[in-house]
MIGUTI-31089 format. One record per atom (N, C-alpha, C): x, y, z; residue in one letter; atom name. Coordinates in steps of 0.001 Angstrom, whole numbers, plus 500000, padded with zeros to 6 digits. Example, Ala and Ser with C-alpha at 12.3 -4.5 7.8 and 13.67 -1.06 7.14 Angstrom:
! residues 2
REC/px/py/pz/pakol/lumke
REC/513190/494310/507800/A/N $
REC/512300/495500/507800/A/CA $
REC/513200/496700/507800/A/C $
REC/512850/497750/507080/S/N $
REC/513670/498940/507140/S/CA $
REC/512900/500030/507870/S/C $
END
This chain:
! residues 83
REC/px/py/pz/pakol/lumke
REC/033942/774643/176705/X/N $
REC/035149/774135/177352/X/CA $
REC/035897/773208/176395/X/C $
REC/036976/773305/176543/X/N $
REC/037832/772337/175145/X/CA $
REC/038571/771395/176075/X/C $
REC/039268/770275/175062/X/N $
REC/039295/769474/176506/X/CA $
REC/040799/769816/177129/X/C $
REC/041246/770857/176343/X/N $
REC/042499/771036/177409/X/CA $
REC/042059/771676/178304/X/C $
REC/041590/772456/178705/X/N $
REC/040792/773268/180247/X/CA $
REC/040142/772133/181017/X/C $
REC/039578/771102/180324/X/N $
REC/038661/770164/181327/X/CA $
REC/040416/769229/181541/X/C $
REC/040847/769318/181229/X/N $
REC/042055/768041/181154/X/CA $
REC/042933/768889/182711/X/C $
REC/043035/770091/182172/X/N $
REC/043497/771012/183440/X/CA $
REC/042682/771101/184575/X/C $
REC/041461/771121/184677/X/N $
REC/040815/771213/185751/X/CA $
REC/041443/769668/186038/X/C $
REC/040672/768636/185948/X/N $
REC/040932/767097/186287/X/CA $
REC/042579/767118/186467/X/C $
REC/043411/767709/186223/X/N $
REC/045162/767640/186617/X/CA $
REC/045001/768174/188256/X/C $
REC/044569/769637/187973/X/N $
REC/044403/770293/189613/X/CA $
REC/043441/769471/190487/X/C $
REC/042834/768907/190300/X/N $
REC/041464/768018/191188/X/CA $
REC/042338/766714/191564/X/C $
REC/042928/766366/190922/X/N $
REC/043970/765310/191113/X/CA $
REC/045318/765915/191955/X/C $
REC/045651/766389/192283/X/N $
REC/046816/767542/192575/X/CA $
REC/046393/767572/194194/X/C $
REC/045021/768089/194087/X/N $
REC/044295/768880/195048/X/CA $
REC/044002/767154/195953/X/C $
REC/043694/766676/195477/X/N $
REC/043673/765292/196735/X/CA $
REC/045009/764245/196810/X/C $
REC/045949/764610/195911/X/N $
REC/046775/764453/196250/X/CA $
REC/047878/765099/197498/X/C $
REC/047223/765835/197104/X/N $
REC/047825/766997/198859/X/CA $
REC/046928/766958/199926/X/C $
REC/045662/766686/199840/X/N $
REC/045006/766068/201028/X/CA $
REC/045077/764627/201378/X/C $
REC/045371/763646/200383/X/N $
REC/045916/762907/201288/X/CA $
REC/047120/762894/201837/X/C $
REC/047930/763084/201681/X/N $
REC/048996/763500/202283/X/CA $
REC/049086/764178/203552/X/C $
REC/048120/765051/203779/X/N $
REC/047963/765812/204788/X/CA $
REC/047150/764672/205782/X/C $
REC/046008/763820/204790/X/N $
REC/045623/762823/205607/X/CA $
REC/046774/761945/206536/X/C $
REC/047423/761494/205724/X/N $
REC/048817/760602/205970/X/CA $
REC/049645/761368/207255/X/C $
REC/049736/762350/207578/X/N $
REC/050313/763050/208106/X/CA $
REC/049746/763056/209714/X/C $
REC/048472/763458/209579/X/N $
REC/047534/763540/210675/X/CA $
REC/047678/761743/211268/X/C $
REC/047412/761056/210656/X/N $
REC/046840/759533/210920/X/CA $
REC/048767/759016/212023/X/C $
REC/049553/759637/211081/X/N $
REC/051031/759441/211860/X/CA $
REC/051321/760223/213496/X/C $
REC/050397/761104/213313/X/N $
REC/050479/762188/214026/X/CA $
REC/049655/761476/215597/X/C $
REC/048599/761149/214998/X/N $
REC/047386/760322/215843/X/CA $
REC/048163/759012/216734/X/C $
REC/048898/758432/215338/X/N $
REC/049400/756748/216018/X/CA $
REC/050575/757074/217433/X/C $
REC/051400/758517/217435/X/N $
REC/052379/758637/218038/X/CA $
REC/051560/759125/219778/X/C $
REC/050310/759523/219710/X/N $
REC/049820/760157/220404/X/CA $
REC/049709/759286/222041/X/C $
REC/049153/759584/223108/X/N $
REC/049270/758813/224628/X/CA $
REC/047794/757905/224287/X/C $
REC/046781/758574/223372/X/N $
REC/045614/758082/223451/X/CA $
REC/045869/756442/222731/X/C $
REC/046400/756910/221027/X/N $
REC/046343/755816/220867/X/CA $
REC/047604/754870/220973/X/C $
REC/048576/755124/221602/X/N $
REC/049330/753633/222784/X/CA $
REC/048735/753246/223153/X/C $
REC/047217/753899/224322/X/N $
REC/046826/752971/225319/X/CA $
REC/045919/752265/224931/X/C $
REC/045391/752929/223139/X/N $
REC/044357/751997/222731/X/CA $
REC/044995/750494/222173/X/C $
REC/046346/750824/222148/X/N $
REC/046933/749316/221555/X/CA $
REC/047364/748520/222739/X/C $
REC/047737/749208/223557/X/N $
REC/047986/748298/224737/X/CA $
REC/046626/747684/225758/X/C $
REC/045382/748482/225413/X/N $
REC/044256/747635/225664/X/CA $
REC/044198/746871/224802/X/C $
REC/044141/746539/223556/X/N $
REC/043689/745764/222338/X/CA $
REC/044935/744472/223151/X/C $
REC/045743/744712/222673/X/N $
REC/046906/743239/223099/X/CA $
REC/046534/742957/224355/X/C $
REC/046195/743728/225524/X/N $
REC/046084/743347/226756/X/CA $
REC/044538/742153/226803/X/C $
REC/043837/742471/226088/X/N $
REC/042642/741538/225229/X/CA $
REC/042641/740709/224908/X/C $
REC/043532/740458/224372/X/N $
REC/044039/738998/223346/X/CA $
REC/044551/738614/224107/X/C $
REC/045114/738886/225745/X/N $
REC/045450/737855/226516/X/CA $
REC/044861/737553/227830/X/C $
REC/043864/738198/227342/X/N $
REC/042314/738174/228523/X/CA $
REC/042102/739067/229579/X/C $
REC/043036/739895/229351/X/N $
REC/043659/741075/230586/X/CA $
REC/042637/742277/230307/X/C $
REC/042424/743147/230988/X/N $
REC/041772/744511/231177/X/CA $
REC/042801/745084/231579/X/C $
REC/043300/745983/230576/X/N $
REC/044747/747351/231136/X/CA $
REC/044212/748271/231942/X/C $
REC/042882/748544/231562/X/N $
REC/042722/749787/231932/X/CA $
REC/042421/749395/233245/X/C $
REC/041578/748496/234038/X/N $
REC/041553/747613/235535/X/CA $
REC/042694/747733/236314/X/C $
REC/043555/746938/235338/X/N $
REC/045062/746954/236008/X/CA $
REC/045521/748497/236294/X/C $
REC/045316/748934/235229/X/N $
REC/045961/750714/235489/X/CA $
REC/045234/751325/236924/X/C $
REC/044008/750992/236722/X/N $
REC/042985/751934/237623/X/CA $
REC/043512/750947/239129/X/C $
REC/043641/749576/239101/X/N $
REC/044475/748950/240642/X/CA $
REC/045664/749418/240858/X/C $
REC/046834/749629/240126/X/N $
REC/048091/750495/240771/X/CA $
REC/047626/751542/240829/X/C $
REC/047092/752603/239813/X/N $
REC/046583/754084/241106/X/CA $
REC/046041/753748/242333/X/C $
REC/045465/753058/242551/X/N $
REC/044449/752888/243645/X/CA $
REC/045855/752587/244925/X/C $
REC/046663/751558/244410/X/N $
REC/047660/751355/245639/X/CA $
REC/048622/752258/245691/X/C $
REC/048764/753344/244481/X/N $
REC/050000/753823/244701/X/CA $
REC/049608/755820/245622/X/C $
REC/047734/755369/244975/X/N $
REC/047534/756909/246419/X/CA $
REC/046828/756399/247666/X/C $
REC/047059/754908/247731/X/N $
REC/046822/754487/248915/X/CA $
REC/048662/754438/249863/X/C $
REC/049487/754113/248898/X/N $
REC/050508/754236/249616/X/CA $
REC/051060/756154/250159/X/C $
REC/050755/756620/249218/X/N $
REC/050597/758013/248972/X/CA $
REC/050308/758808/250596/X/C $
REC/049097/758118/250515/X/N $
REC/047828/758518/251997/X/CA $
REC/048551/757882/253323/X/C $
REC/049304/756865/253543/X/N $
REC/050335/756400/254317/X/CA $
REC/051411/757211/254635/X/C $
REC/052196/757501/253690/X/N $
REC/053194/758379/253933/X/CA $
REC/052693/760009/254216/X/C $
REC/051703/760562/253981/X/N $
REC/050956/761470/254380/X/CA $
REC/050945/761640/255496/X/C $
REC/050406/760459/256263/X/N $
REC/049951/760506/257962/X/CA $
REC/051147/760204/258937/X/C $
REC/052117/759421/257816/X/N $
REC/053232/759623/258881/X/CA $
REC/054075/760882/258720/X/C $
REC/053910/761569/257536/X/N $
REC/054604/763153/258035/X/CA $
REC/053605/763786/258696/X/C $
REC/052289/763845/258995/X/N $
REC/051559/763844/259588/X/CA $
REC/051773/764173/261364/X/C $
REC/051841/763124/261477/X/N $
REC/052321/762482/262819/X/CA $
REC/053537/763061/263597/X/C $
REC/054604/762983/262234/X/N $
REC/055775/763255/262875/X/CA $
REC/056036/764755/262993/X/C $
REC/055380/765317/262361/X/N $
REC/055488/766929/262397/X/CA $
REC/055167/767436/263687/X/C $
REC/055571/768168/264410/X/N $
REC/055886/769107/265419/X/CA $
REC/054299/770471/265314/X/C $
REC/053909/770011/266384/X/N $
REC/052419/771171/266503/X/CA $
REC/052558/772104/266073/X/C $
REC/052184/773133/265473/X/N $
REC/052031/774724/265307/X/CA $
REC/051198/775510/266060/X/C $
REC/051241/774856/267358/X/N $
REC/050823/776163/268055/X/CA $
REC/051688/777044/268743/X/C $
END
């Protein structure tokens, strides 16, 4: 091997992770825009101010298919028999 072939290999090997990171870079942008990780930042800050998001999240579902189950029984109610 002479060292221009080894000089060429080491150009493409350099080349070659230069385009994977990039592709890294790409993915990691791809990741930050995602629903998962918002809610991992909005737990993290919700932390630092002693809060549990995900608590809070899981108490408005809780009231909003409890309000849900309310309005249910009154169309419920008000609906006209089918027999």
């Amino acid at each position: 091997d002479s060292h221009g072939a080894k000089l060429v290999r080491v150009i493409r090997k350099i080349a070659q992770a230069e385009a994977r990171l990039s592709a890294i870079d790409s993915e990691i942008a791809q990741l930050k825009e995602s629903d998962h990780y918002q809610l991992k930042i909005r737990a993290e800050e919700g932390e630092k101010e002693g809060r549990d998001i995900l608590v809070e999240m899981a108490s408005n579902l809780e009231k909003k298919i409890d309000s849900a189950k309310i309005e249910l029984q009154k169309i419920i109610k008000g609906a006209p028999n089918n027999e």
